[in-house]
C-alpha positions in Angstrom: -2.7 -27.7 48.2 -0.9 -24.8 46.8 -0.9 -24.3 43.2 1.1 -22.2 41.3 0.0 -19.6 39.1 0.6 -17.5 35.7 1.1 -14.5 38.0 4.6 -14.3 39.7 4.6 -16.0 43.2 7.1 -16.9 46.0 8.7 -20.3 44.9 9.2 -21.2 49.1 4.9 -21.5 48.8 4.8 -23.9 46.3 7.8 -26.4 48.2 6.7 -25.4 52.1 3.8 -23.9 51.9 1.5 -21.1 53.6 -1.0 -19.9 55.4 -4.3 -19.9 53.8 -4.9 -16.6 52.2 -8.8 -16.9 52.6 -9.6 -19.0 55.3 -8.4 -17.9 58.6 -5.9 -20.4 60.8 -6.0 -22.8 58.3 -2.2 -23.5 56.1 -1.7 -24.3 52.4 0.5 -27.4 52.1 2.8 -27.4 49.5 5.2 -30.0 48.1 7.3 -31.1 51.3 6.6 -32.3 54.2 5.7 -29.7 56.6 8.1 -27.3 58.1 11.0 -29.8 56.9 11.8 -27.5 53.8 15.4 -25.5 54.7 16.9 -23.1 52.6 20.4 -22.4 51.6 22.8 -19.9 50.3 19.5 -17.6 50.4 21.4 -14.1 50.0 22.8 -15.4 47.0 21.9 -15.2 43.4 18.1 -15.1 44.6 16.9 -16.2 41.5 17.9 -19.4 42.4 15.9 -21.1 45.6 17.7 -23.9 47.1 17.6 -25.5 50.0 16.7 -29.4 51.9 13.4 -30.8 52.2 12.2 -34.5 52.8 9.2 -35.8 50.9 7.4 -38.3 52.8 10.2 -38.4 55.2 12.6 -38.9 52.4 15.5 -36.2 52.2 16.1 -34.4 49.5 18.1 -31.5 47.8 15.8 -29.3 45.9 16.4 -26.5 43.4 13.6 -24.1 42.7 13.2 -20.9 40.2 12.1 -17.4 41.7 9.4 -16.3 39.1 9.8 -12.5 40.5 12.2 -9.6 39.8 15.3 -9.1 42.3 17.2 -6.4 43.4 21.3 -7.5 43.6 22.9 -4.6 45.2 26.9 -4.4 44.4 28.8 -2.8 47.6 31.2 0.3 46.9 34.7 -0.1 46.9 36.7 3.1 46.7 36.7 3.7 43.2 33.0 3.5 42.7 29.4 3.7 44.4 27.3 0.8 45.5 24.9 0.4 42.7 21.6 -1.6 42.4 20.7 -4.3 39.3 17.3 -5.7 38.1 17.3 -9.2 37.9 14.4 -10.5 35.9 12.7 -14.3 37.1 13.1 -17.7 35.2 16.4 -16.3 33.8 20.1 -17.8 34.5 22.3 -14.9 35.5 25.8 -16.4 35.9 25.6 -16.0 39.9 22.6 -18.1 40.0 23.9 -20.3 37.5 27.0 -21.0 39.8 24.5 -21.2 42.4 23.0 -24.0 40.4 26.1 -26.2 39.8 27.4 -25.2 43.1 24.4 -26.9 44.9 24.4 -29.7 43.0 27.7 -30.7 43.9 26.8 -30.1 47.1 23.8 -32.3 46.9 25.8 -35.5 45.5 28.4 -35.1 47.0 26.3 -35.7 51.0 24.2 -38.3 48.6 21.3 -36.7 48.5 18.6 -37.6 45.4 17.6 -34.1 43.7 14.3 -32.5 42.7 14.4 -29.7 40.4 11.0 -27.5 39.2 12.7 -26.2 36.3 10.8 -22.7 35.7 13.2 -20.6 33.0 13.2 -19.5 29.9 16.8 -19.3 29.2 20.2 -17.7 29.7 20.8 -13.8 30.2 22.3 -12.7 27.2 23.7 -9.3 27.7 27.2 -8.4 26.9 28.1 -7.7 30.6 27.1 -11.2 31.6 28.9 -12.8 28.6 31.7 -10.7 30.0 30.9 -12.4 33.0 31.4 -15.8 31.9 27.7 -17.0 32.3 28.3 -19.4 29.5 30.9 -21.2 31.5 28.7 -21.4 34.8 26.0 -22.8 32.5 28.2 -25.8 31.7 28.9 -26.2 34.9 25.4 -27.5 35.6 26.2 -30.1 32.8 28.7 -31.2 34.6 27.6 -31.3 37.8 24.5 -33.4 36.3 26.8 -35.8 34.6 28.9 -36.5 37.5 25.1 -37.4 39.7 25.0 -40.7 41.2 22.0 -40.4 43.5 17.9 -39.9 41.3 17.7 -36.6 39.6 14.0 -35.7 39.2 13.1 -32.5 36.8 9.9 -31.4 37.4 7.9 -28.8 35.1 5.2 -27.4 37.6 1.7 -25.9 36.5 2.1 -23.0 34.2 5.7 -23.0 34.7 8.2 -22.7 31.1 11.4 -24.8 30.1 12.7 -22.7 27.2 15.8 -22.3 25.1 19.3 -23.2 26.6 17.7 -23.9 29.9 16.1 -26.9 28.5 19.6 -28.1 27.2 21.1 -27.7 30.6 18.4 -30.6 32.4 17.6 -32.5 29.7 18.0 -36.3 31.0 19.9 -37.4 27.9 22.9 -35.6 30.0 22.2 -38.7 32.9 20.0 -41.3 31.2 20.3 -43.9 34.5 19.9 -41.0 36.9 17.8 -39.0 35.5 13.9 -38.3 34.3 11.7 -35.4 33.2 8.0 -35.2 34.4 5.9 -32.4 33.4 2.9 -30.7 34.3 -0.5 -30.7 31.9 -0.5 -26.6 32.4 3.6 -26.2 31.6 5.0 -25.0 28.5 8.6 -26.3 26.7 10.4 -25.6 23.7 14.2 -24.5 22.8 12.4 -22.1 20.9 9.9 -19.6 21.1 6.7 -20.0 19.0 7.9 -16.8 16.6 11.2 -18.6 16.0 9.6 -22.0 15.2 6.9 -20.6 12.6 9.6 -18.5 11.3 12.0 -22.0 10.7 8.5 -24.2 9.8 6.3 -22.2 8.1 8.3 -20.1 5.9 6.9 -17.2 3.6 7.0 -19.1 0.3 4.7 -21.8 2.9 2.3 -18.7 4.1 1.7 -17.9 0.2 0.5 -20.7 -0.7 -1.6 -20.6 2.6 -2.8 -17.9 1.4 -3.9 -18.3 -2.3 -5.9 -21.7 -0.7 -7.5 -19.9 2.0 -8.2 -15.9 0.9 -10.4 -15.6 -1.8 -9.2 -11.8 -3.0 -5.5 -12.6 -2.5 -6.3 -16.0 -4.8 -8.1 -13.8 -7.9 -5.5 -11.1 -8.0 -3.2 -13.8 -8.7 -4.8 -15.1 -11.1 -5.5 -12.0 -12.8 -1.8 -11.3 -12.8 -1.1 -14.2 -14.1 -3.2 -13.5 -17.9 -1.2 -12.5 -20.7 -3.5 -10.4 -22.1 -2.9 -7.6 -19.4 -1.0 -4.0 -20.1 1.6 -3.4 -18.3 0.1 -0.6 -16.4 -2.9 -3.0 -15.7 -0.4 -5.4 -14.3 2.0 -3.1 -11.9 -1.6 -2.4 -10.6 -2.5 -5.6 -9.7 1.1 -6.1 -8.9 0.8 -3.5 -6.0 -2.6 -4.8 -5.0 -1.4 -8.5 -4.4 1.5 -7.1 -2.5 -0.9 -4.8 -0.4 -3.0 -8.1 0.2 0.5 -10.3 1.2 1.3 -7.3 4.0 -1.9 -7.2 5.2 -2.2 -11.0 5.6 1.3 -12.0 6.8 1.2 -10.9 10.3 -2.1 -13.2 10.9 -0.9 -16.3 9.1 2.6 -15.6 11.0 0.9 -15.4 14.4 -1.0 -19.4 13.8 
């Protein structure tokens, strides 16, 4: 009965559910069975959610994406203070990529079938967690998936996003016989953003011509410029009008 939103939401709703937030005494199912979904390893890497569940009485190891922002608090040691960092949802840090990988080993090796709602739009990419080796923890969940034996089921829930090297990480292709990739009407997947495809598809030479088809002034200062009869004051004129109209018109044909 719960389903998820654009807004940021507690993953545990969607896979235990909770009480109605309207209707008084009544509870919002979710994807498991009730009151059969466990959690694991739940004070760390938090932008992970793992845990056990069973799905019409079938157990199963489930991996989940927190869609909101943590707080990781690193304890003092002598030489420094305890200081706080902002983790951001839908992103692989390299603790919750470990996480990942961790639990999935854990998951095969009690032979345990695995559902994962994939909800992330990529790696962290900051030099301190390259420094941190979150490339390495990412291939780790590679491996983990390649060395599966039970079903592996990726699921792409309502409004969720499977984006960059996130997508690389659980595509089936890793598994073919183990595992399969469902997705939701209302989900979104790429490996890259819309930007980053126009910019690779639809390059600028491709937008010009766009635009001497579809813009009417941009197509007669072209062909003005391109009479012979024209002074060449007349046509650095026209030559700084047509460029004028390409700036003006680039940012709308970049954003289709």
């Amino acid at each position: 009965e719960f389903i998820p939103s654009k807004a940021p939401y507690d993953p545990r709703w969607m896979l235990a559910g909770r009480p109605h937030p309207s209707v008084r005494g009544s509870w919002q199912s979710g994807f498991f069975d009730h009151g059969t979904f466990s959690e694991v390893m739940s004070t760390w890497a938090q932008t992970v959610v793992v845990g056990r569940a069973r799905l019409g009485g079938i157990p199963l190891g489930v991996i989940a994406v927190e869609t909101r922002t943590v707080e990781v608090t690193i304890p003092a040691d002598p030489a420094n203070l305890d200081w706080i960092v902002q983790q951001a949802g839908q992103v692989w840090f390299p603790d919750s990529a470990y996480k990942t990988a961790q639990a999935m080993k854990d998951f095969n090796r009690e032979k345990l079938p695995l559902m994962v709602f994939a909800n992330w739009r990529g790696f962290s990419g900051g030099m301190k967690d390259m420094y941190d080796q979150v490339l390495k923890f990412g291939a780790y969940i590679v491996d983990a998936l390649r060395e599966f034996h039970q079903p592996v089921l990726v699921y792409i829930p309502p409004h969720a996003e499977l984006r960059g090297g996130s997508w690389v990480m659980i595509d089936p292709t890793i598994n073919p016989q183990y595992m399969e990739l469902y997705a939701d009407r209302e989900c979104r997947g790429g490996v890259l953003e819309p930007e980053g495809t126009v910019e690779i598809k639809f390059r600028r030479k491709d937008l010009l011509k766009t635009m001497m088809r579809l813009d009417s002034e941009y197509s007669r200062l072209a062909q003005k410029l391109s009479s012979a009869d024209l002074l060449e004051k007349e046509r650095s004129n026209l030559e700084a009008e047509l460029r004028g109209r390409e700036e003006f018109l680039l940012p709308m044909y970049h954003r289709w």
